[in-house]
N, C-alpha and C positions, 0 to 999 in steps of 0.2 A: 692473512696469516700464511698464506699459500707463498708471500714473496719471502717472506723471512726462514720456510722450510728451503724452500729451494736455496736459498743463498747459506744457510748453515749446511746443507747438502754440497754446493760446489766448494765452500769450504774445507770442509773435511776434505773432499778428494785431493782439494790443491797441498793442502795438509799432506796427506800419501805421498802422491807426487814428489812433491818438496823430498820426502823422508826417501825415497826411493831412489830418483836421481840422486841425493849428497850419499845416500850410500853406496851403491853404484858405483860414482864418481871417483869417492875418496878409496873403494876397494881397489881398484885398476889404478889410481895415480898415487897414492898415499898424499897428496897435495890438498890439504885441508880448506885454505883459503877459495882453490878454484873449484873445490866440490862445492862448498856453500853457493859461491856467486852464482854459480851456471843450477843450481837445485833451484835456485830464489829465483831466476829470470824466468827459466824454465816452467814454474807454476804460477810465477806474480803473470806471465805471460797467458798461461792459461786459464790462470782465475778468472784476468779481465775480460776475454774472449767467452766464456761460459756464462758471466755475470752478464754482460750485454746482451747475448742471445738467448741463454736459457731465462736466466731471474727476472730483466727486467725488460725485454723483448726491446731494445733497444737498434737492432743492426741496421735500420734507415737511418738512422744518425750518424751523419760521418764519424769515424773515427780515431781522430787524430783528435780532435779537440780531448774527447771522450779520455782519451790515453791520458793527456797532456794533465787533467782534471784528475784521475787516477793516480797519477805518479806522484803529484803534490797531498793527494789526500795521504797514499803510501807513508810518503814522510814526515805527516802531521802525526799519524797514527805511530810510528815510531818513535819522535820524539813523544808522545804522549804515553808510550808504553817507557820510555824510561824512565820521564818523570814521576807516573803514579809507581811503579814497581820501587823505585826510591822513596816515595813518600811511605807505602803502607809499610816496607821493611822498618822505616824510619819511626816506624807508630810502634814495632814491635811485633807485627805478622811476621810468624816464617814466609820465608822466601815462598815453599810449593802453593800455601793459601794466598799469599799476596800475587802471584803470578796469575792463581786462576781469578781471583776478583778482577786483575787486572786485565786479562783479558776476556771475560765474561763484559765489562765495560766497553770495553775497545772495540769488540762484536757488536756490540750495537749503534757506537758510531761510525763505525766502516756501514753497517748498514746504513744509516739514517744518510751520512755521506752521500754512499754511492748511489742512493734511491733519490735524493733532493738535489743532488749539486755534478754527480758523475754523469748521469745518464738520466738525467730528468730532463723529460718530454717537453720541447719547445710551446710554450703558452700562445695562444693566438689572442688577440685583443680584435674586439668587433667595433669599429666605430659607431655609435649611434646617430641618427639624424635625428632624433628630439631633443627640442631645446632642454639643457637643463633645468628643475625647479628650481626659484631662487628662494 
């Protein structure tokens, strides 16, 4: 339980972040498009860095792969966040309840994701020298 507090904890911050840079950003440039981008690198940048080290103590693990694994989950979880927010509005949910189901969903596959496939710990296999039983 301890991994899912902390990763809903660097969550949220990247959350702020995100909200604080695009506003920030968009006060001082009125330029919408480059507040978003540079808010989203800015925290998508330090969530992975905090999920690695804080959540899933992963920083022996090079990473670049780790990135590379992130960045593809990033966009599964986006297209998946359009897909369900389309389907549940499509069922008849207001948009505010379908967004939080929708991402109440997506929190848990970003975790399950980045716990099993982002930053999941290299398995050692032990060869045995016993014969097998046949």
């Amino acid at each position: 339980m301890r991994i899912a507090v902390r990763f809903a904890a660097v969550g949220l911050g990247s959350f702020l972040l995100d909200t604080v840079v695009l506003w920030l950003l968009y006060a001082t440039t009125r330029h919408l498009l480059l507040a978003v981008v540079v808010a989203r690198v800015v925290s998508g940048a330090t969530n992975f860095a905090a999920n690695r080290w804080f959540v899933f103590d992963a920083a022996a693990q090079p990473w670049w792969p780790a990135l590379a694994r992130y960045l593809a989950l990033a966009g599964l979880l986006l297209l998946g966040n359009a897909v369900l927010l389309s389907a549940f509005t499509g069922l008849g949910l207001p948009i505010l309840v379908a967004k939080l189901v929708t991402e109440a969903s997506l929190w848990c596959g970003s975790l399950l994701g980045q716990r099993l496939l982002v930053f999941a710990r290299p398995r050692r296999f032990v060869m045995s020298r016993e014969p097998v039983p046949v």
